[in-house]
mmCIF file of the protein (N, C-alpha, C, O) and its ligand, coordinates in Angstrom:
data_MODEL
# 
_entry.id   MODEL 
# 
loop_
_entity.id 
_entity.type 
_entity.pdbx_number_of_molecules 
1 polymer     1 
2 non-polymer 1 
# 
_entity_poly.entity_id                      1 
_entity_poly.type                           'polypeptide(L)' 
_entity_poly.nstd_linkage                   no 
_entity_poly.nstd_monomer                   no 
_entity_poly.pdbx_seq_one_letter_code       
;(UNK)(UNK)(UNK)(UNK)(UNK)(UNK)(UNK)(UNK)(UNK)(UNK)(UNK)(UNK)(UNK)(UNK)(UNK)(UNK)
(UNK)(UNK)(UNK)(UNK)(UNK)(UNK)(UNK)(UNK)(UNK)(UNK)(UNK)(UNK)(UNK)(UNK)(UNK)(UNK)
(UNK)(UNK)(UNK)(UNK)(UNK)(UNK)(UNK)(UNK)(UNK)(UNK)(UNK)(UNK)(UNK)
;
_entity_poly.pdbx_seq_one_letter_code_can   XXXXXXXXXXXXXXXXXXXXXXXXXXXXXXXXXXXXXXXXXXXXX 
_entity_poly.pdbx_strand_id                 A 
# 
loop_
_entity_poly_seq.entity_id 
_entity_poly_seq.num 
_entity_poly_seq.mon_id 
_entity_poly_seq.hetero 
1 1  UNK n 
1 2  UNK n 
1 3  UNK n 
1 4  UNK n 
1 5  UNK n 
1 6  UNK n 
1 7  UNK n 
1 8  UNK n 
1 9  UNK n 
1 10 UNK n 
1 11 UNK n 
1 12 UNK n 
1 13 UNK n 
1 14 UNK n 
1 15 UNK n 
1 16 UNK n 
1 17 UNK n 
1 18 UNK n 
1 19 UNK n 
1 20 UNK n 
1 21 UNK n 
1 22 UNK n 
1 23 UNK n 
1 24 UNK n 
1 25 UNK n 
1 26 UNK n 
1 27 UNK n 
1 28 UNK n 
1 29 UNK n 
1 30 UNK n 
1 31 UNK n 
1 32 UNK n 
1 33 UNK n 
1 34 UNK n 
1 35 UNK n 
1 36 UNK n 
1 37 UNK n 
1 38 UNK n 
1 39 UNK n 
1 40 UNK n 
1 41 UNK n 
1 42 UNK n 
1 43 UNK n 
1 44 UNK n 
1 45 UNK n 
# 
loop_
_struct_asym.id 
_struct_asym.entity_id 
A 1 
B 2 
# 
loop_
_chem_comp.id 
_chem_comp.type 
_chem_comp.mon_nstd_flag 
UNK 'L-peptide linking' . 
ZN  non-polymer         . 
# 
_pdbx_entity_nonpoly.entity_id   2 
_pdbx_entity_nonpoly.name        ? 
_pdbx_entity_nonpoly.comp_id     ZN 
# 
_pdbx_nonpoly_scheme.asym_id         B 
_pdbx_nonpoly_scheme.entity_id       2 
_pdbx_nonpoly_scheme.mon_id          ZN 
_pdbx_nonpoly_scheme.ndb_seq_num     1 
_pdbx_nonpoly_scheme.pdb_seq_num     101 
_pdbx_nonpoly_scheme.auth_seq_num    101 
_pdbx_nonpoly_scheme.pdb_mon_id      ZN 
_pdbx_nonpoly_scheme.auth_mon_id     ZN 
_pdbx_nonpoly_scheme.pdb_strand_id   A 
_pdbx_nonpoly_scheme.pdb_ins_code    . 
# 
loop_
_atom_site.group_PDB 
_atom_site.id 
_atom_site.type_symbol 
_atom_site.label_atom_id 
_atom_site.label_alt_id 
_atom_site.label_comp_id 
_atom_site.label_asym_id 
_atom_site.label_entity_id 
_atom_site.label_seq_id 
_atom_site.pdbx_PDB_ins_code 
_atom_site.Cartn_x 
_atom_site.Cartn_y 
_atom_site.Cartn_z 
_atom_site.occupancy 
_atom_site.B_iso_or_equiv 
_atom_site.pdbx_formal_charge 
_atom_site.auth_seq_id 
_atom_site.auth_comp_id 
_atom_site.auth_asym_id 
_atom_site.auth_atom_id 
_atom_site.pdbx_PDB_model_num 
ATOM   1   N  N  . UNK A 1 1  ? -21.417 5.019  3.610  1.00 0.00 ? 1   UNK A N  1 
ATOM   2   C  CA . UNK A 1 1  ? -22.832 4.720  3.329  1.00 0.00 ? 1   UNK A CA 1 
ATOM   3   C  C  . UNK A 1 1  ? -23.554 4.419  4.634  1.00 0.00 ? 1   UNK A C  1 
ATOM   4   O  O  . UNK A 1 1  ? -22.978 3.654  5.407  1.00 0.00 ? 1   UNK A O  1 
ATOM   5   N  N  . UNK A 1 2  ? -24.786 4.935  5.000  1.00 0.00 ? 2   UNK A N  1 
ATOM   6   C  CA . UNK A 1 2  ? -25.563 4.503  6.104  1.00 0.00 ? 2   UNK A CA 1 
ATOM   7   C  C  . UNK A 1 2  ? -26.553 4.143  6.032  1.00 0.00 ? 2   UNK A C  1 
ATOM   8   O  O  . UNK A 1 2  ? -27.299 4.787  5.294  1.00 0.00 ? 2   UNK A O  1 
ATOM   9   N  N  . UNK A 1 3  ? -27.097 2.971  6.720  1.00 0.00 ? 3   UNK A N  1 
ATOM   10  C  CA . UNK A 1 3  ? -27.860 2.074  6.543  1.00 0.00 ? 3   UNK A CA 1 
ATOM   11  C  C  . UNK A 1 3  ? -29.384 2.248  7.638  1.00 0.00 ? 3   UNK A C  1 
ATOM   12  O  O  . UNK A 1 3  ? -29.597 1.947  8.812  1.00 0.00 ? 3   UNK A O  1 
ATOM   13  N  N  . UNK A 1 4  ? -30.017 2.726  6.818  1.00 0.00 ? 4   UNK A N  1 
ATOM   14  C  CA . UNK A 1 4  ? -31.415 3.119  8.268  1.00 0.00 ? 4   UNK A CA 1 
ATOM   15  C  C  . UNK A 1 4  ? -32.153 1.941  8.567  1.00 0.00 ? 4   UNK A C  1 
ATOM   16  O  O  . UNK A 1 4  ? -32.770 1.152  7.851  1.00 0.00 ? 4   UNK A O  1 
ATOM   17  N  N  . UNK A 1 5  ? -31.926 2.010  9.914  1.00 0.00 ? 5   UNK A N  1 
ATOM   18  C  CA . UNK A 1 5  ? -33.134 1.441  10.265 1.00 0.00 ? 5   UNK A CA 1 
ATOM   19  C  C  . UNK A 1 5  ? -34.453 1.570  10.590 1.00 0.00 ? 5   UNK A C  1 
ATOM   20  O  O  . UNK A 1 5  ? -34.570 2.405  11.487 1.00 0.00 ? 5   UNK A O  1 
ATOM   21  N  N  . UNK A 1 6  ? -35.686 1.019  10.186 1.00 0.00 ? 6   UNK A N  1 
ATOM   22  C  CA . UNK A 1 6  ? -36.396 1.143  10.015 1.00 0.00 ? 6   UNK A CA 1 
ATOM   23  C  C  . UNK A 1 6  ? -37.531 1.842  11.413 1.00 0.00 ? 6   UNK A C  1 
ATOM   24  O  O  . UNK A 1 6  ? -38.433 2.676  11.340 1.00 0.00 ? 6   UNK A O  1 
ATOM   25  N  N  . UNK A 1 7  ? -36.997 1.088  12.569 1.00 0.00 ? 7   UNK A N  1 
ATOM   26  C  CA . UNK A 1 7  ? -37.147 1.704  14.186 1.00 0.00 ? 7   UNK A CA 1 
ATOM   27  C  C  . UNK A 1 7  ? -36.870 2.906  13.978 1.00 0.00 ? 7   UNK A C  1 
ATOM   28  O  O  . UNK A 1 7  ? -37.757 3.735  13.773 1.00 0.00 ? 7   UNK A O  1 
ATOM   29  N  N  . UNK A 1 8  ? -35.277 3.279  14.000 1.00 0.00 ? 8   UNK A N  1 
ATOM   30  C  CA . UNK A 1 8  ? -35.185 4.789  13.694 1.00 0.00 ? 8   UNK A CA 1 
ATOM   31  C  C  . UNK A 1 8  ? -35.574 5.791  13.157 1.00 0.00 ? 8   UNK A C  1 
ATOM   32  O  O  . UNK A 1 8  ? -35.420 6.985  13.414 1.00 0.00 ? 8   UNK A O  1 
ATOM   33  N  N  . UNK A 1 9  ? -36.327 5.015  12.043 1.00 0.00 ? 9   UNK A N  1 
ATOM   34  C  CA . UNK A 1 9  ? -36.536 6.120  11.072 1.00 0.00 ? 9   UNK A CA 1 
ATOM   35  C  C  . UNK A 1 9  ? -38.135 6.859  11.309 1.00 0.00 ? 9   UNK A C  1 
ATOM   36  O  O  . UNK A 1 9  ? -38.633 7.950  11.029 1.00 0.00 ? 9   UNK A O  1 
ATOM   37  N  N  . UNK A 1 10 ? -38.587 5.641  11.964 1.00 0.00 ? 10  UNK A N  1 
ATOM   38  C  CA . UNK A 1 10 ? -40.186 6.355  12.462 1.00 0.00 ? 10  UNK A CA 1 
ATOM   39  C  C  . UNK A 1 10 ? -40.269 7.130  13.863 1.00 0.00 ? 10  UNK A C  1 
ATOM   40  O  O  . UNK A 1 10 ? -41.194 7.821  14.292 1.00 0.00 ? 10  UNK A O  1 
ATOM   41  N  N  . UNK A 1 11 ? -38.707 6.733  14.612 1.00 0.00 ? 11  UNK A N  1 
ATOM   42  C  CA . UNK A 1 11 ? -38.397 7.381  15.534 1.00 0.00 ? 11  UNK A CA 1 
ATOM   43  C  C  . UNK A 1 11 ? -38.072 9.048  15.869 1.00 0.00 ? 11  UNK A C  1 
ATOM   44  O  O  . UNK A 1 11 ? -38.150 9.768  16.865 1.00 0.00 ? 11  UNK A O  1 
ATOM   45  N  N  . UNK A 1 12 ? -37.605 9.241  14.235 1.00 0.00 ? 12  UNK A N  1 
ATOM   46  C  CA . UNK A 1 12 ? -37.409 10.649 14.003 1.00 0.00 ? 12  UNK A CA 1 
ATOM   47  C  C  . UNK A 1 12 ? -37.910 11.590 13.095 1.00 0.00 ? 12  UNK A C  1 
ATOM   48  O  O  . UNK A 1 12 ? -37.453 12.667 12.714 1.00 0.00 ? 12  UNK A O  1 
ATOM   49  N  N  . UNK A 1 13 ? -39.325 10.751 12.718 1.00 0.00 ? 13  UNK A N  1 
ATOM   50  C  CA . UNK A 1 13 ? -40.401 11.454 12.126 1.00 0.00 ? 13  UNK A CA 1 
ATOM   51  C  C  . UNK A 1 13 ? -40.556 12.788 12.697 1.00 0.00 ? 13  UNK A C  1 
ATOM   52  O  O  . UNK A 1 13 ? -40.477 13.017 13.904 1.00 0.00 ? 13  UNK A O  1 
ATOM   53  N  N  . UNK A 1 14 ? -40.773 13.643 11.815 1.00 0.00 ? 14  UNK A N  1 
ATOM   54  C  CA . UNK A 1 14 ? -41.344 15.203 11.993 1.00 0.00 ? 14  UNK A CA 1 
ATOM   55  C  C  . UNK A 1 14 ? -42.726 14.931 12.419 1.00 0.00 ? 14  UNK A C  1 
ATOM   56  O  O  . UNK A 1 14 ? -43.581 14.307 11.791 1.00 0.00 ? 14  UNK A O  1 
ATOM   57  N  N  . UNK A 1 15 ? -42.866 15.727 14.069 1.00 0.00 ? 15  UNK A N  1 
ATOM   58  C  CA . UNK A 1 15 ? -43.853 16.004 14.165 1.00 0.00 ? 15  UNK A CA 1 
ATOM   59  C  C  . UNK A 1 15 ? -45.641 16.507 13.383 1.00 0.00 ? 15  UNK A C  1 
ATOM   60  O  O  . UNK A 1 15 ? -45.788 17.597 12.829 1.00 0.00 ? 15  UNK A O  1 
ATOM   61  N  N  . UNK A 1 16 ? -46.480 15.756 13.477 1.00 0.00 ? 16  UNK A N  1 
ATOM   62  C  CA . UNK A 1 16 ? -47.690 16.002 12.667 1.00 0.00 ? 16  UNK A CA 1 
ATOM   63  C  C  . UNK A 1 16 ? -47.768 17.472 12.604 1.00 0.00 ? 16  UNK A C  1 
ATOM   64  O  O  . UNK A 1 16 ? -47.454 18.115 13.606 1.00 0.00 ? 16  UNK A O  1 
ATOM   65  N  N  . UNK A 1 17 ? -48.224 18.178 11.338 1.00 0.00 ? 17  UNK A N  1 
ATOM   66  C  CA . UNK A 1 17 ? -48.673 19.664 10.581 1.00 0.00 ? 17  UNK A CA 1 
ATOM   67  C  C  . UNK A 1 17 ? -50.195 19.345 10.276 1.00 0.00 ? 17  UNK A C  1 
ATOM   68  O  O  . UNK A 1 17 ? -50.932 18.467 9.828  1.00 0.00 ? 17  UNK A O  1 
ATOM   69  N  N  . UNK A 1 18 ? -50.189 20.729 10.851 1.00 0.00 ? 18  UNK A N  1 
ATOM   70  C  CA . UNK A 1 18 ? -51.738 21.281 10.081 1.00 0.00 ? 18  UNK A CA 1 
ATOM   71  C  C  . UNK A 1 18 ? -52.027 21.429 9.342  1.00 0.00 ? 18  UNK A C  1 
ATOM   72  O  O  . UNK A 1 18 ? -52.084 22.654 9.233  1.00 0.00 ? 18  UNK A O  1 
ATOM   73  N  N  . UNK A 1 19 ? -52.595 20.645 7.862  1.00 0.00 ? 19  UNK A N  1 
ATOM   74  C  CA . UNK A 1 19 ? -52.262 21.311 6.547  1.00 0.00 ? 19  UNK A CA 1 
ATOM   75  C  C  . UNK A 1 19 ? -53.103 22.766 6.863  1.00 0.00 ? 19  UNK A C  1 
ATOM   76  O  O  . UNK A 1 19 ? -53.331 23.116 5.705  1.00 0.00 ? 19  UNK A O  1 
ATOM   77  N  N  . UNK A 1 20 ? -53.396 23.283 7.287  1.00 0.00 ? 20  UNK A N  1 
ATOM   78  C  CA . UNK A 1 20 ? -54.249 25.084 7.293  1.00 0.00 ? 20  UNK A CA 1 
ATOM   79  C  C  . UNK A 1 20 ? -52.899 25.775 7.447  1.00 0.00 ? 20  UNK A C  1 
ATOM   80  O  O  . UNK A 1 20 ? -52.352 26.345 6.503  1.00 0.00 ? 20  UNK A O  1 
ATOM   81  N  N  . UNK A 1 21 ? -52.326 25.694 8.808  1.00 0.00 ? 21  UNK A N  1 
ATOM   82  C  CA . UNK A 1 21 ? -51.851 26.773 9.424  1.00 0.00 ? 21  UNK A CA 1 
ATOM   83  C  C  . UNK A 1 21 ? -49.796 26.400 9.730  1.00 0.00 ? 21  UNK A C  1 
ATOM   84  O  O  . UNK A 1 21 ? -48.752 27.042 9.847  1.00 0.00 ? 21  UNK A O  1 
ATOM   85  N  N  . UNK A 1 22 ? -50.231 25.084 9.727  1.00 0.00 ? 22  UNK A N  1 
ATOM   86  C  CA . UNK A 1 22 ? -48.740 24.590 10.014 1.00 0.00 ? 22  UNK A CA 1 
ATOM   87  C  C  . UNK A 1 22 ? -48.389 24.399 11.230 1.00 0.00 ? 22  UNK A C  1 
ATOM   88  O  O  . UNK A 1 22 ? -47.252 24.023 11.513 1.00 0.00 ? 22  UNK A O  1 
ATOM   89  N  N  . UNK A 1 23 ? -49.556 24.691 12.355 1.00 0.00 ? 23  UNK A N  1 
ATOM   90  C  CA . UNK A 1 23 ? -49.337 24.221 13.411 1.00 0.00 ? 23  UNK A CA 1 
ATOM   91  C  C  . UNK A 1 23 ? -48.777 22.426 14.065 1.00 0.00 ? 23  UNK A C  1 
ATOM   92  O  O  . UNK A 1 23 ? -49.184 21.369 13.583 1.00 0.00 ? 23  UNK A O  1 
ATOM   93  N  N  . UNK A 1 24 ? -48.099 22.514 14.864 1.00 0.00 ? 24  UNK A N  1 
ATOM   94  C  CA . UNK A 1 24 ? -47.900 20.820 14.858 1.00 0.00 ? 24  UNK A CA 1 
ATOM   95  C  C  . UNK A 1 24 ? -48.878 20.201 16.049 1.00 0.00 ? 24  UNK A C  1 
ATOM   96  O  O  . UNK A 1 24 ? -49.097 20.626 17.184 1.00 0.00 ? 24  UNK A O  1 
ATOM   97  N  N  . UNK A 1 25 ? -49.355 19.088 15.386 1.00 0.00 ? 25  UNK A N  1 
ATOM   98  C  CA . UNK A 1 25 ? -50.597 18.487 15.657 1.00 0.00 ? 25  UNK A CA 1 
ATOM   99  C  C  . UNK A 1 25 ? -49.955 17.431 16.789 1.00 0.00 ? 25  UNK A C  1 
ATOM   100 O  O  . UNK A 1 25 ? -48.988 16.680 16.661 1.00 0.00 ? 25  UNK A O  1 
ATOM   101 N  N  . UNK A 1 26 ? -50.827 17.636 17.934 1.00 0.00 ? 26  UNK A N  1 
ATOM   102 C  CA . UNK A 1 26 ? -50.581 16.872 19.224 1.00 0.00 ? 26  UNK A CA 1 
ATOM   103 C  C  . UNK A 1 26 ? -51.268 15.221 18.697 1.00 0.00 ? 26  UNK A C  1 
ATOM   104 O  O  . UNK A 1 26 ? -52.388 15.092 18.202 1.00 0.00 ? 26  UNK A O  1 
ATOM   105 N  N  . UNK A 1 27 ? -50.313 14.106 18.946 1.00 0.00 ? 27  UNK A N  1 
ATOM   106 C  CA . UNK A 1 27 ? -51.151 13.410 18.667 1.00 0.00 ? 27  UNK A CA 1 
ATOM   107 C  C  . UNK A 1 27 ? -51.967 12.652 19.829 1.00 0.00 ? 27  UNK A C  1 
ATOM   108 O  O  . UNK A 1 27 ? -51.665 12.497 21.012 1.00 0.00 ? 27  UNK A O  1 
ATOM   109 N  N  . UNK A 1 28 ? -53.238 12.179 19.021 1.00 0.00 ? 28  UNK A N  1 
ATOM   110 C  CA . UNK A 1 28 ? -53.675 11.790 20.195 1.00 0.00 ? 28  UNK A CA 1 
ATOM   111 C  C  . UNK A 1 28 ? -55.145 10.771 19.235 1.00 0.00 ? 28  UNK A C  1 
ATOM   112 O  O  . UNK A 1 28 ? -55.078 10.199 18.146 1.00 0.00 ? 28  UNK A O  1 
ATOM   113 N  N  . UNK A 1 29 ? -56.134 10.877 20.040 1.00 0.00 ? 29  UNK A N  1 
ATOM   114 C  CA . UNK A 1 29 ? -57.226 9.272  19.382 1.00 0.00 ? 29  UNK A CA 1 
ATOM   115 C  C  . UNK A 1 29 ? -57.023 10.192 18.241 1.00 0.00 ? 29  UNK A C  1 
ATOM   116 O  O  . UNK A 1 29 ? -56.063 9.857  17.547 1.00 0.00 ? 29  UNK A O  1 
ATOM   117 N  N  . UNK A 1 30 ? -57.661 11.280 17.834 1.00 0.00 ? 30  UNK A N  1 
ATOM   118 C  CA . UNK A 1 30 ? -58.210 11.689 16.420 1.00 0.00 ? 30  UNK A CA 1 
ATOM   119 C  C  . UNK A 1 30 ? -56.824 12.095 15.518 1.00 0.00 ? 30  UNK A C  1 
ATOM   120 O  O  . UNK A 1 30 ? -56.858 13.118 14.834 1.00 0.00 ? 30  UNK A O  1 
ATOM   121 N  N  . UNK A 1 31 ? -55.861 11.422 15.544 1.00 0.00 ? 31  UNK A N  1 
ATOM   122 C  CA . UNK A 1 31 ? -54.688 11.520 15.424 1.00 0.00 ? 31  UNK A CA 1 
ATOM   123 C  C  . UNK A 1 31 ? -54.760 11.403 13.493 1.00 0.00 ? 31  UNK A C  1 
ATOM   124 O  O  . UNK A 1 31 ? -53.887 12.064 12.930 1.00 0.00 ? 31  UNK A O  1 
ATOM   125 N  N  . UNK A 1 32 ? -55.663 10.675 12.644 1.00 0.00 ? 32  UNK A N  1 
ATOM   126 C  CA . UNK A 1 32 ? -55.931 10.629 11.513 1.00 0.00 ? 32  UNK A CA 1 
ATOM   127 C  C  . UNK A 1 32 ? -56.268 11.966 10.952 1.00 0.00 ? 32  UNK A C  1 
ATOM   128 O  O  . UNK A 1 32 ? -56.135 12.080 9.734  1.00 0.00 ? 32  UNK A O  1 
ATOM   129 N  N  . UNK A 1 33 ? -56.613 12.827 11.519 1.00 0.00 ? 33  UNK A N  1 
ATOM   130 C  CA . UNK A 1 33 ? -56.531 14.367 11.304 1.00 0.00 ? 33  UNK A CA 1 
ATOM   131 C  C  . UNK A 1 33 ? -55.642 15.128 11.134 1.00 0.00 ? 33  UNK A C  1 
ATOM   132 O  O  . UNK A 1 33 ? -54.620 15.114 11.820 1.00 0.00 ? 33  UNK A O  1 
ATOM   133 N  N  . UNK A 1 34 ? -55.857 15.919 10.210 1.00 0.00 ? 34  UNK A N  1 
ATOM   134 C  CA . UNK A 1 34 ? -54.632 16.650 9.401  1.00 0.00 ? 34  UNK A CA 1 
ATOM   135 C  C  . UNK A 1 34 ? -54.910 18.068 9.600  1.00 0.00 ? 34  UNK A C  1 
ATOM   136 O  O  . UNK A 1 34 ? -54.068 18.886 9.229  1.00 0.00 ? 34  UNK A O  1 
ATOM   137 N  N  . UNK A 1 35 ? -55.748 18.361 10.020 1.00 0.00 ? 35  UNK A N  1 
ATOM   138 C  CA . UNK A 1 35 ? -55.545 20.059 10.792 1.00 0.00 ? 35  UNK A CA 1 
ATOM   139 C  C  . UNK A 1 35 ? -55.731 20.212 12.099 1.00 0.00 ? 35  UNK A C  1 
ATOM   140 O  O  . UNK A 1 35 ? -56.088 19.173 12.654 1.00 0.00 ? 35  UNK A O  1 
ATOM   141 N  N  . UNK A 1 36 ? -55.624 21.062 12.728 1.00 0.00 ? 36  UNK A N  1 
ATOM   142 C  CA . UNK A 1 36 ? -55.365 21.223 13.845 1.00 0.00 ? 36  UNK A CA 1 
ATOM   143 C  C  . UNK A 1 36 ? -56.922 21.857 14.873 1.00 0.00 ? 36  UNK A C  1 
ATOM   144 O  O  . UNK A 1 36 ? -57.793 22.524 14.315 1.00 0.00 ? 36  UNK A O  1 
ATOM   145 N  N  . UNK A 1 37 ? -56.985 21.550 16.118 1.00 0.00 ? 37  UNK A N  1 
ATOM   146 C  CA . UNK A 1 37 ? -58.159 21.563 16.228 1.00 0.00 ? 37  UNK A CA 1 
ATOM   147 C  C  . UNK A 1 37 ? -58.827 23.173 16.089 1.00 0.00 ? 37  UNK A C  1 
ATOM   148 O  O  . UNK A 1 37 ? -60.047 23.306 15.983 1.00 0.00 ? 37  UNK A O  1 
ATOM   149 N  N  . UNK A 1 38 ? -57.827 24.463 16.101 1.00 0.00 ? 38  UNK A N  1 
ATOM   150 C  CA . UNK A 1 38 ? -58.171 25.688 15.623 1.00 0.00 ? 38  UNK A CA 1 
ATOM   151 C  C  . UNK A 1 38 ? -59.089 25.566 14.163 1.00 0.00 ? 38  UNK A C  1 
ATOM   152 O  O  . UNK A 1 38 ? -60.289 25.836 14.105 1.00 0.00 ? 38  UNK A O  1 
ATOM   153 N  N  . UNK A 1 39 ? -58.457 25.212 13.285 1.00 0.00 ? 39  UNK A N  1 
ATOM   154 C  CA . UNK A 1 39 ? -58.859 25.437 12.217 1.00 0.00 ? 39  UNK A CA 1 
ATOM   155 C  C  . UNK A 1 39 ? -60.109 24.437 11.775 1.00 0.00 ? 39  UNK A C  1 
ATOM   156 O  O  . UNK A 1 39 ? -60.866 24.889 10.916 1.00 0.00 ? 39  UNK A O  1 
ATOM   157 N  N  . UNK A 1 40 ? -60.407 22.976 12.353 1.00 0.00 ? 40  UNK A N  1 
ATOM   158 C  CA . UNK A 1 40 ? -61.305 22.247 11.916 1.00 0.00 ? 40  UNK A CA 1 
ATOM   159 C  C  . UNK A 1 40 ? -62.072 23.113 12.814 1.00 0.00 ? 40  UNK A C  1 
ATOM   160 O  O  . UNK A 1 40 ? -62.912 23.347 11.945 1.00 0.00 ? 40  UNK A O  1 
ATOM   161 N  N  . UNK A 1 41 ? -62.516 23.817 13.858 1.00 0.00 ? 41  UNK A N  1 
ATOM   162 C  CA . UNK A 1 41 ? -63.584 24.686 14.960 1.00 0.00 ? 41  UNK A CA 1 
ATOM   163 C  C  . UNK A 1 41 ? -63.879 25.740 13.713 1.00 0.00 ? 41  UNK A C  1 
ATOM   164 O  O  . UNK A 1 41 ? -65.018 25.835 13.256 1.00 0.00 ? 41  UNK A O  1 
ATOM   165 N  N  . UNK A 1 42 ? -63.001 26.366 13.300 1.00 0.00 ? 42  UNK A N  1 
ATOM   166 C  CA . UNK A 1 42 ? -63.244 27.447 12.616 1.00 0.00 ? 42  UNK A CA 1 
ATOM   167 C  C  . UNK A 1 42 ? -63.934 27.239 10.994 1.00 0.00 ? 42  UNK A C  1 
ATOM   168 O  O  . UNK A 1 42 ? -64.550 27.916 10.171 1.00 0.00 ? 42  UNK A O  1 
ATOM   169 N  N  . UNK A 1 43 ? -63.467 26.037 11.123 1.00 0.00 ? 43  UNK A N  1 
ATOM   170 C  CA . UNK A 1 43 ? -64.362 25.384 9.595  1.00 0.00 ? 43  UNK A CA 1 
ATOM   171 C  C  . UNK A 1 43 ? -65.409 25.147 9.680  1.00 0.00 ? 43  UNK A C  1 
ATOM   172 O  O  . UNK A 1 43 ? -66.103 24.945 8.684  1.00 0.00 ? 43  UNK A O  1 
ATOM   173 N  N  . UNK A 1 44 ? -66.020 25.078 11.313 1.00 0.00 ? 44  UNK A N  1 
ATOM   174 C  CA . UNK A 1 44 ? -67.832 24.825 11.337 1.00 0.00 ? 44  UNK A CA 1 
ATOM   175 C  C  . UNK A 1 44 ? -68.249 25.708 10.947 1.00 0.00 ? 44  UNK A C  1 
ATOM   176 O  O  . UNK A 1 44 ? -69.308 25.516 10.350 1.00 0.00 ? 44  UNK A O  1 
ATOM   177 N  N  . UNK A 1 45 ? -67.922 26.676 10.986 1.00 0.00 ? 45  UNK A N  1 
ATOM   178 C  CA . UNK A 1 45 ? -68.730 28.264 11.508 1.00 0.00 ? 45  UNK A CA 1 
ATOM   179 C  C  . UNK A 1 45 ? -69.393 28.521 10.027 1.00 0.00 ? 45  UNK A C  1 
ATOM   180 O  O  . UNK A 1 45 ? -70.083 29.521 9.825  1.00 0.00 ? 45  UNK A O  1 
HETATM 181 ZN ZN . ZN  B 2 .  ? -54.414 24.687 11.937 1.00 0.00 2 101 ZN  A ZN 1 
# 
């Protein structure tokens, strides 16, 4: 049986996804964002 710890476990989180495209999202301030900056540009238009 193995016992996670809780450090670890946010340690080996999967990189942030784009929900659009599936690209993985750099994080950074606007990090609460869930697509990637391709697709929110392309959503102005
Ligand atoms: Zn995207």
């Amino acid at each position: 049986m193995q016992t996670i710890n809780p450090l670890e476990f946010f340690r080996t989180l999967p990189p942030k996804q784009c929900t659009e495209c599936g690209t993985h999202i750099i994080e950074q301030a606007e990090s609460y964002l869930l697509e990637c900056d391709r697709c929110l540009s392309r959503r102005e238009d």
